[in-house]
Wavefront OBJ file of the C-alpha trace (Angstrom):
o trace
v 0.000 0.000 0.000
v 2.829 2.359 0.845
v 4.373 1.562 -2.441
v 0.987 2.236 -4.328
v 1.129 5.587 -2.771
v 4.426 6.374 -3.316
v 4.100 5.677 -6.985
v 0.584 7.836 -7.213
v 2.332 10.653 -5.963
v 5.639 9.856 -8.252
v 3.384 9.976 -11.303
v 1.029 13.128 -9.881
v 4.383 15.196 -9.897
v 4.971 13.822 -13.131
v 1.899 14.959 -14.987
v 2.017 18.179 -13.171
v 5.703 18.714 -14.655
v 4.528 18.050 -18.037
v 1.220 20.500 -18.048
v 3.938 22.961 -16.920
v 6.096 21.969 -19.661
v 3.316 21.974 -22.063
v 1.775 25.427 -21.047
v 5.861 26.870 -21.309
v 6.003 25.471 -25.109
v 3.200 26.858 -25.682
v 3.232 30.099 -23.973
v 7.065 30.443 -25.579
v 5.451 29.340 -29.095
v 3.027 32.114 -29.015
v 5.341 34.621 -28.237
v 8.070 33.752 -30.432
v 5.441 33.426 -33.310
v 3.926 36.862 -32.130
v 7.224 38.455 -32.493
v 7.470 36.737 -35.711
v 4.316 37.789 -36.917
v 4.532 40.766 -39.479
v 1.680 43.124 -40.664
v 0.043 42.209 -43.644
v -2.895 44.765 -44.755
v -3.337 47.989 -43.494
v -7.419 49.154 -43.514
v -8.591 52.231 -42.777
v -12.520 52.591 -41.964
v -14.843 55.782 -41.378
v -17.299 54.695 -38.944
v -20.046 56.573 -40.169
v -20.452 56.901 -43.778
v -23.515 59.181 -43.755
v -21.604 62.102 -42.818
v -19.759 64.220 -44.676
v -16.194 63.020 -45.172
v -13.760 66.141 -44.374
v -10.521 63.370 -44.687
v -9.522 60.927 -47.003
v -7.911 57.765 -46.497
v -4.483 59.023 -48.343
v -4.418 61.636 -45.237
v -4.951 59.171 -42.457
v -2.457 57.096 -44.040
v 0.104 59.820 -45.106
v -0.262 61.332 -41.061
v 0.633 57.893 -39.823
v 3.481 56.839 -41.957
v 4.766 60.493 -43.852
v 5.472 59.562 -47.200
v 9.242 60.672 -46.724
v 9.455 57.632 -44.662
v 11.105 54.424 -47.320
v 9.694 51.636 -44.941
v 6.312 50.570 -45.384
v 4.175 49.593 -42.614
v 3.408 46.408 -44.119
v 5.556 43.445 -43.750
v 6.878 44.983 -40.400
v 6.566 43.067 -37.410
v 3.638 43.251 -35.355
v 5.310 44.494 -31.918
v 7.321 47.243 -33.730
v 3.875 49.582 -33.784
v 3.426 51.487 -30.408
v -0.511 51.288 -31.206
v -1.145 53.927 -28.658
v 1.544 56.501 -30.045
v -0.310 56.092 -33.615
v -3.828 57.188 -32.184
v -1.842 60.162 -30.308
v -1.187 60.852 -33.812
v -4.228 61.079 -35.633
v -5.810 62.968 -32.410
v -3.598 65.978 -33.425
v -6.344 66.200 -37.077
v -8.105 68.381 -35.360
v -11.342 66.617 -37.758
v -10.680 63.433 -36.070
v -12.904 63.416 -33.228
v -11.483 59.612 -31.921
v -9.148 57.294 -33.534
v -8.954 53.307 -32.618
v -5.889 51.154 -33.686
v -5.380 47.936 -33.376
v -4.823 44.338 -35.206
v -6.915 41.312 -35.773
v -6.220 37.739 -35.584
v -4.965 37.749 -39.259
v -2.434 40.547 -38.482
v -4.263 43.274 -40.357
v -4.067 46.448 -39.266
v -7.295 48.266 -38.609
v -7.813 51.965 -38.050
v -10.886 53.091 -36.999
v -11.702 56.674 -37.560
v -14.556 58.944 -35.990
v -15.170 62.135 -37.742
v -16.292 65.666 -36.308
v -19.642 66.766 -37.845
v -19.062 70.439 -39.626
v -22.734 71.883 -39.054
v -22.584 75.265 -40.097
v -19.962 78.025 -41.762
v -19.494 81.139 -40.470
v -17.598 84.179 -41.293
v -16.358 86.718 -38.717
v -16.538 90.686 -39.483
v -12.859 90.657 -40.435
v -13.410 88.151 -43.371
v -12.222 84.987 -41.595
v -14.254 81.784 -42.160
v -13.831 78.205 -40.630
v -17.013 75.534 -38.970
v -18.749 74.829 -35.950
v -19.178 71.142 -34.979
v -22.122 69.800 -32.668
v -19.742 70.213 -29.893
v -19.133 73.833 -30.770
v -16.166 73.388 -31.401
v -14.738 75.094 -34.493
v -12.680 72.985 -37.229
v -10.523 74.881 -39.773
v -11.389 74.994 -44.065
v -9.946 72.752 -46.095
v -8.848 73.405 -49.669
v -11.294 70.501 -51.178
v -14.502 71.445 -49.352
v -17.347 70.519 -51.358
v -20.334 70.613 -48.823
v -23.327 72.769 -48.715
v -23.808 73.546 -44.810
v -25.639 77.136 -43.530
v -23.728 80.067 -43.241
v -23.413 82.776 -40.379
v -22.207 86.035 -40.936
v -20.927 88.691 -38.407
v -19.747 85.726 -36.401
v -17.578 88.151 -34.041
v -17.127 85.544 -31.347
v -13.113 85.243 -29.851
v -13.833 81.223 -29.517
v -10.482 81.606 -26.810
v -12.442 83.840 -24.769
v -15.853 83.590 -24.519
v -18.191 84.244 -21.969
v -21.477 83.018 -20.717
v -23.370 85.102 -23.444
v -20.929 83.951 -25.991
v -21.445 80.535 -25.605
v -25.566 80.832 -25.553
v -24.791 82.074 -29.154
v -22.966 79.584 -30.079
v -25.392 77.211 -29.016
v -28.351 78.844 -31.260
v -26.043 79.064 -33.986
v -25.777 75.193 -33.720
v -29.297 74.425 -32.919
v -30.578 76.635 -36.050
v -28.308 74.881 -38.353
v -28.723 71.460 -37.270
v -32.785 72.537 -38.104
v -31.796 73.834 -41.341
v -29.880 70.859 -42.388
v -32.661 68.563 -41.349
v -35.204 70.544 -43.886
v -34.444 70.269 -47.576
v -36.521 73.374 -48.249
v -34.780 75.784 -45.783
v -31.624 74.776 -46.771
v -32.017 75.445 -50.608
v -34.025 78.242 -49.836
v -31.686 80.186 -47.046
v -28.921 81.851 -48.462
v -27.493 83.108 -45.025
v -27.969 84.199 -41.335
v -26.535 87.551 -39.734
v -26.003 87.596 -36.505
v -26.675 91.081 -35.132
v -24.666 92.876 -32.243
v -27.490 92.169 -30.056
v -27.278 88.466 -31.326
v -30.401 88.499 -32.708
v -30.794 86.552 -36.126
v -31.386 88.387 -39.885
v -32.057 85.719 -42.687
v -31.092 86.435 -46.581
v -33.207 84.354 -48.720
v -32.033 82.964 -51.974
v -35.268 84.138 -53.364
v -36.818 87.866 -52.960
v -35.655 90.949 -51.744
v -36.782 90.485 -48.186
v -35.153 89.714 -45.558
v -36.631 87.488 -42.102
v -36.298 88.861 -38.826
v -36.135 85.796 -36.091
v -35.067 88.346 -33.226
v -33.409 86.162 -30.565
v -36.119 83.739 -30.268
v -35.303 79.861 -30.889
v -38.227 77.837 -30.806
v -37.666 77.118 -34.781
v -40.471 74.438 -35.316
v -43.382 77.127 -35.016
v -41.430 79.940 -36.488
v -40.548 78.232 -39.631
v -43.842 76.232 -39.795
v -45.589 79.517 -40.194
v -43.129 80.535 -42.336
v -43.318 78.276 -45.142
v -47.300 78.533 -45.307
v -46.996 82.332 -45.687
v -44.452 81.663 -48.500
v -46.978 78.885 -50.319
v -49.355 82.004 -49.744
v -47.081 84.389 -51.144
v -45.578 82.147 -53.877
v -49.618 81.322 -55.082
v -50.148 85.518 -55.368
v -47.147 86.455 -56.631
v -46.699 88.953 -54.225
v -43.011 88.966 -52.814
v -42.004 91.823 -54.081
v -44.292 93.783 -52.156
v -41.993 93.011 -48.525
v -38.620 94.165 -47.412
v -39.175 92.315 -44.230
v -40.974 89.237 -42.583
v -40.522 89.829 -38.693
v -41.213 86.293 -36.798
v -39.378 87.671 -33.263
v -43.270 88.293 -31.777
v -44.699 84.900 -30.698
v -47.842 83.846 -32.542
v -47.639 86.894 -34.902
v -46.153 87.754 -38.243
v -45.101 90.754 -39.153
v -44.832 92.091 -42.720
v -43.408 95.478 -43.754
v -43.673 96.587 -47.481
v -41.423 97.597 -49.368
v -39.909 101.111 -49.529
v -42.059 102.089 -46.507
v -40.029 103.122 -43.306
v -40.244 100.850 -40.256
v -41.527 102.282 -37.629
v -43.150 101.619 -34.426
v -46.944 100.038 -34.931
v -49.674 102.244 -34.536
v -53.046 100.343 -33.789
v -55.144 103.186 -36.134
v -52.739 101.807 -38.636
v -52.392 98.129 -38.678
v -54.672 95.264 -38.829
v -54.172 92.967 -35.396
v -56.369 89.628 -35.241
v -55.088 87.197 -32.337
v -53.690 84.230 -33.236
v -55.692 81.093 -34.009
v -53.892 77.797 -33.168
v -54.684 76.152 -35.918
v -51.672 75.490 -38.922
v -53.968 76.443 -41.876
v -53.026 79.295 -44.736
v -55.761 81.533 -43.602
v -54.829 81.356 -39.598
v -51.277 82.234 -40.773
v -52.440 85.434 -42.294
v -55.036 86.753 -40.002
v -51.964 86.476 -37.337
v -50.272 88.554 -39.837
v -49.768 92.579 -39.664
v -48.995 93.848 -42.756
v -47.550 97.488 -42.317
v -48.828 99.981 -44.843
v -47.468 102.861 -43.648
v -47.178 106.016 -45.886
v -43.878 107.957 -44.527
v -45.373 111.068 -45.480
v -47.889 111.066 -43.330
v -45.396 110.620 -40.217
l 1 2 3 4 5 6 7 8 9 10 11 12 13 14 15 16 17 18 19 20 21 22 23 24 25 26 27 28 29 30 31 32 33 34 35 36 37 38 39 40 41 42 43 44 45 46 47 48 49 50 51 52 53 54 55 56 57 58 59 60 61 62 63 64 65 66 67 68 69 70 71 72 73 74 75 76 77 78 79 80 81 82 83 84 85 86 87 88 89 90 91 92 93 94 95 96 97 98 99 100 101 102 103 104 105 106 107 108 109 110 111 112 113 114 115 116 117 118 119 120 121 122 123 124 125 126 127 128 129 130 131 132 133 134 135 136 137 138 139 140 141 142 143 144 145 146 147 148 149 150 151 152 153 154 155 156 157 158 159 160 161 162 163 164 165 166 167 168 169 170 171 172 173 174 175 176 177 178 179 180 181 182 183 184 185 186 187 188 189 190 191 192 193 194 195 196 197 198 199 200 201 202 203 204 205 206 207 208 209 210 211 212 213 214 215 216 217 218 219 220 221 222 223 224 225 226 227 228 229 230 231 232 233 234 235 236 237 238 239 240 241 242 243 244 245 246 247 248 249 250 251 252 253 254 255 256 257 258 259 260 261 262 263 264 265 266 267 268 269 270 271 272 273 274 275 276 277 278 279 280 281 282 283 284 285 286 287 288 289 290 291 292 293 294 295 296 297 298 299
């Protein structure tokens, strides 16, 4: 019996020794075949297609590995890229909002890239021009821009110092863009919105001499809801060239001032008030509607 046990624990040492032996081969194997293994494709991916694409792969690519460099990344072994040092890299686009590298089982070499999302253009009173993102951020021009996004004028905003009134602007400026781009009509139809010193909005149409007064409001669904029925209205008579202005900063009100007529403060004897009527139809639009008529010389 003491023999029997002796020999049990003889061979339990034994096996134990050679799982040991087997996990060092292979532990050894894997690394000596992971320092052996080279990289074979490189692929660069842009996580969401749908936006616009401000880089190309040839950048991503050419920021990684400079083309002044002779040694290609492919073919080089695996633990010779500092993965981490890469991404630092690409984080320095400033239109590369995150950047993930990293290889697969078959050695390839992925790079995943998240863009920023340009969401408006504006120009600042000195001439300069560059985007805003939806994190407000602002992202410089590029010599191949190609996209169609609304544009701010009078932007006059030092984005390194702003204050608390500042950055309420910014935020509108955002918000009435993103509305714009998500309506077809507005954006064909807006040529562009100045921001006044009191950071109230002016719109330029593309079509008409008038211009649309939003004051500092931003509740855009109702404004621009009324909106468009008074220009199916206005479209149906003809009659645009009759306004300089289309004032939407009074709530649940429109109001029109004719061309060549001076604007000045409402007179009751001289305009046509009806309260507003909650209803979205052509006629409700218009009855909510002053039109000024005023002869200047009769001030």
């Amino acid at each position: 019996m003491i023999k029997k046990s002796i020999i049990l624990k003889v061979l339990n040492i034994l096996l134990w020794i050679c799982i040991g032996s087997g996990l060092s081969f292979l532990l050894i194997s894997a690394i000596v075949k992971e320092k052996a293994a080279v990289c074979k494709n490189i692929e660069i991916t842009f996580l969401d297609e749908k936006l616009i694409n401000m880089i190309e792969k040839n950048e991503v690519y050419n920021s990684l590995w400079p083309t002044q460099l002779k040694e290609s990344p492919i073919g080089r072994p695996v633990a010779a890229f500092n993965l981490f040092e890469l991404e630092k890299q690409l984080g320095k686009n400033p239109w590369i909002q995150k950047a993930d590298i990293y290889f697969d089982n078959q050695q390839n070499l992925h790079v995943d890239i998240k863009q920023k999302n340009p969401v408006a253009r504006v120009f600042t009173p000195d001439g300069n021009s560059f985007y805003l993102d939806n994190q407000y951020g602002l992202l410089p021009l590029k010599t191949t821009d190609h996209i169609v996004l609304p544009v701010f004028t009078n932007f006059y905003i030092n984005p390194l110092g702003m204050n608390k009134l500042d950055s309420a602007l910014v935020e509108r400026v955002v918000s009435l863009s993103n509305y714009i781009l998500n309506d077809p009509f507005w954006l064909a139809q807006l040529e562009s919105v100045y921001i006044r010193p009191d950071n109230s909005f002016e719109l330029t149409p593309q079509v008409g001499e008038h211009t649309i007064d939003l004051g500092q409001r931003d509740d855009w669904e109702p404004m621009f809801k009324k909106l468009k029925l008074l220009y199916k209205k206005f479209n149906t008579e003809k009659s645009w060239a009759r306004y300089s202005v289309i004032n939407l900063q009074f709530k649940d009100q429109i109001v029109c001032e004719r061309s060549g007529v001076q604007m000045i403060t409402a007179d009751s004897s001289l305009t046509n008030t009806i309260q507003s009527d909650s209803s979205n139809t052509v006629q409700s639009i218009l009855k909510t509607s002053i039109i000024k008529n005023i002869n200047p010389s009769k001030k």
